[in-house]
N, C-alpha and C positions, 0 to 999 in steps of 0.2 A: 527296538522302539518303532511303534508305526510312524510310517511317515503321515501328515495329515491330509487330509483330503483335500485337493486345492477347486478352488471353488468355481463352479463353470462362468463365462460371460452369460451375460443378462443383455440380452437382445431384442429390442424392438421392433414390431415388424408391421407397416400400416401402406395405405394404397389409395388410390383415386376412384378406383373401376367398383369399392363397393365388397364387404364381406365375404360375402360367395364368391367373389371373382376365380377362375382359376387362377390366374396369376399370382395373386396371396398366397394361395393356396401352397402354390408351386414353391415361392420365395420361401411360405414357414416350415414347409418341409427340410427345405436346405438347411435353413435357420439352426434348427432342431440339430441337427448334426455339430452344431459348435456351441451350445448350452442352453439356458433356458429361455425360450421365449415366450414372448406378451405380443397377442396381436389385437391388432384394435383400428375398425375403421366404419366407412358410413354403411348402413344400411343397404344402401341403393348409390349407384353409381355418381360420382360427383368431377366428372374432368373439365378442363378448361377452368378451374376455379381460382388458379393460382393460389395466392396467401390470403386468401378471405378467410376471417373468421366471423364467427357470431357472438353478437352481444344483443341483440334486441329481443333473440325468443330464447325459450330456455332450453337449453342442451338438455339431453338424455344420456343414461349410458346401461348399458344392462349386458351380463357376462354370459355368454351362450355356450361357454365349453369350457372345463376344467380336468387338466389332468396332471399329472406326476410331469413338471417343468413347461406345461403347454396348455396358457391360456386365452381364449377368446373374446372379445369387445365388439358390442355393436354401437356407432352414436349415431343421431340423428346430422351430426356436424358434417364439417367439412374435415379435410384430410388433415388442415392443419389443426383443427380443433381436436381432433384424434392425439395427433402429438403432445398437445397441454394439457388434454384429461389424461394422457398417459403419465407424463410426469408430473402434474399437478395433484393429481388424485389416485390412481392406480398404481405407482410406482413413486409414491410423493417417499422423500429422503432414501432412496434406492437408486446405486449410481448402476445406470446405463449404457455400458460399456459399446454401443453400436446401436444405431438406428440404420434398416435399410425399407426402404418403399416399392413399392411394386408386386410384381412385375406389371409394369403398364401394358395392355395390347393397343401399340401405337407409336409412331416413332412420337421421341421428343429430342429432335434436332434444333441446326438451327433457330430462328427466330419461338421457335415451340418453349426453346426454355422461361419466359416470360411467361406464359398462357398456363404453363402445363402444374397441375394440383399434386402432381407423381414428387418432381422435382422442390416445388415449394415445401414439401412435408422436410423431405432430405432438407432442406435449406434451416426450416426449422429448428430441426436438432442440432444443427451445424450452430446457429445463433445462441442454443442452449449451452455449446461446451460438449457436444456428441460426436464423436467419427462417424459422418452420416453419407450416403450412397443410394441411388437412384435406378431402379432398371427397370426399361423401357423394352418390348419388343416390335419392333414395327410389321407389325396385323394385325389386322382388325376384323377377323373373324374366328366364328366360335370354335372352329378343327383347331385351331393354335398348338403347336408343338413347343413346349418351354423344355424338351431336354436341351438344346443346347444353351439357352438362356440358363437351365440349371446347371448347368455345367459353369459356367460364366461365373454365375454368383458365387460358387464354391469356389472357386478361384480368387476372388476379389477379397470375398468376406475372411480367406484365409490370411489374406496377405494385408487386409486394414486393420482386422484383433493382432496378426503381428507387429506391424511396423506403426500403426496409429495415422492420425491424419493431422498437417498444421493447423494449428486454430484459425476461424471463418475459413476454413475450404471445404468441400463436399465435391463428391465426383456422383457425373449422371454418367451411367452406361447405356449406351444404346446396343440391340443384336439382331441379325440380319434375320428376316423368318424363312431361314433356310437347314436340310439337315446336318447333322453335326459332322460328318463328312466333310463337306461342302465346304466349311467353315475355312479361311488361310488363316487365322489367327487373329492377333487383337494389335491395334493403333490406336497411338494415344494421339489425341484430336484437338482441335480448334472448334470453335464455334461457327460454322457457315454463314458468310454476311447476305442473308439473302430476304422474303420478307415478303407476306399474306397479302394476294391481290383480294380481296370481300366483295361481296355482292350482297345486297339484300333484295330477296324476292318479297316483294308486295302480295300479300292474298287474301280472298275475303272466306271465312268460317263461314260456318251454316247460315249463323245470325246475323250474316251479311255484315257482319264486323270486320273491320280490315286489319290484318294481323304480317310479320313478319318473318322470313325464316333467309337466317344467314346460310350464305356456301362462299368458297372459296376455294383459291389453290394458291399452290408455293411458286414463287418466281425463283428460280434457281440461276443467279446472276455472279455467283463465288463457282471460279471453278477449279480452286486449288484441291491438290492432290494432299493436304491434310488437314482435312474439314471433316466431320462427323458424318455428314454425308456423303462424301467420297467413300466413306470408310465403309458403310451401311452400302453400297452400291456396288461393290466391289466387296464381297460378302468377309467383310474383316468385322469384328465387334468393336466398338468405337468407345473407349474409355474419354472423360472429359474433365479437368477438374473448373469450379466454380468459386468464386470468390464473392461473400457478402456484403463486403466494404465495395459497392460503386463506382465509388469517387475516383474521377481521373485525375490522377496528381498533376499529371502534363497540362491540362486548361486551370487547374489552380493558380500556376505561376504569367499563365496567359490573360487571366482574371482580372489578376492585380495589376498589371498595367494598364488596365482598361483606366485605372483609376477612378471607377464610379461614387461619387460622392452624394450626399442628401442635402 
């Protein structure tokens, strides 16, 4: 008797950086290797978006590549609007056995995980009922090397279709942009307590209109030896996991004795 065909994982695969990116690119090829996948993300580059979505104009979605287990999406959205027209529409009563994002070029450490559109998409699925995962590379230029970032994924992605992930957790990876050599291996990480000096430069446009352009940099004031970026600095690849649920249980009980009354 034939045995029956057992049916591959159904993989979603979405990003910040924008369709074209390579980094997508990079991720849906690995992708590819463990079943079939759906990729779907913005046209044009969308980072620092976090969990924004759109409700006031109308989404778009339109399919740019079709083949034998590997298909293409482009939206006008944001990353996380990628993820709802994936399962709301694209993939509506089709369980989704993995959602992974990326590859970001860019770290998304410490205080980054708040800001970063890479990681909100992963959080998304994670809210869904998804085993969802984040990879990040930190460079930020176009020569970008993702073999060892692919190497990373294939590793990860083998071992979260194995063992699954607790419900609300998602892990972000971060990877050194270094060669795969190079690499001493993977730490699993903390979150860095550290945190975005801003600056806004004032300038005036042609039209003598006065206009803005933020910069900044990272104050690095954590300088424990197992933090995301120690890890990242010390060319280890820095696995991380996250949690949906906020809520600090420990000021709960601190709360209620405040005994705040109306």
């Amino acid at each position: 008797m034939k045995k029956a065909k057992e049916k591959k994982p159904l993989i979603l695969v979405v990003n910040d950086d924008g369709v074209e990116a390579k980094g997508i690119r990079a991720l849906g090829e690995v992708a590819q290797e463990f079943g079939r996948v759906v990729m779907i993300a913005p046209g044009k580059g969308r980072s620092g978006m976090s969990h924004a979505i759109t409700f006031a104009t109308p989404l778009r979605l339109r399919r740019i590549h079709y083949s034998n287990d590997f298909e293409v999406y482009r939206t006008n959205g944001t990353p996380v609007d990628s993820v709802k027209l994936a399962l709301r529409h694209i993939l509506k009563n089709q369980q989704v056995d993995l959602l992974v994002s990326g590859i970001n070029q860019g770290s998304n450490t410490s205080v980054s995980v708040f800001y970063s559109a890479t990681i909100a998409a992963a959080i998304e699925g994670c809210l869904c009922g998804i085993p969802s995962v984040a990879f990040s590379q930190v460079d930020f230029t176009h020569s970008t090397d993702f073999e060892l970032a692919k190497m990373a994924a294939r590793k990860i992605i083998s071992s979260v279709l194995e063992k699954g992930l607790p419900p609300h957790i998602c892990l972000t990876v971060n990877i050194p942009n270094i060669p795969i050599q190079d690499a001493k291996g993977i730490k699993i990480t903390r979150q860095a307590k550290n945190y975005w000096h801003e600056d806004l430069d004032e300038r005036t446009d042609p039209a003598n209109i006065p206009y803005f352009w933020m910069r900044g940099s990272l104050r690095e004031i954590d300088k424990g030896r197992d933090t995301d970026i120690w890890a990242i600095k010390h060319n280890y690849i820095s696995i991380q996991p996250l949690r949906t649920d906020w809520t600090d249980q420990e000021m709960i009980q601190e709360l209620k004795k405040w005994n705040i009354k109306l």
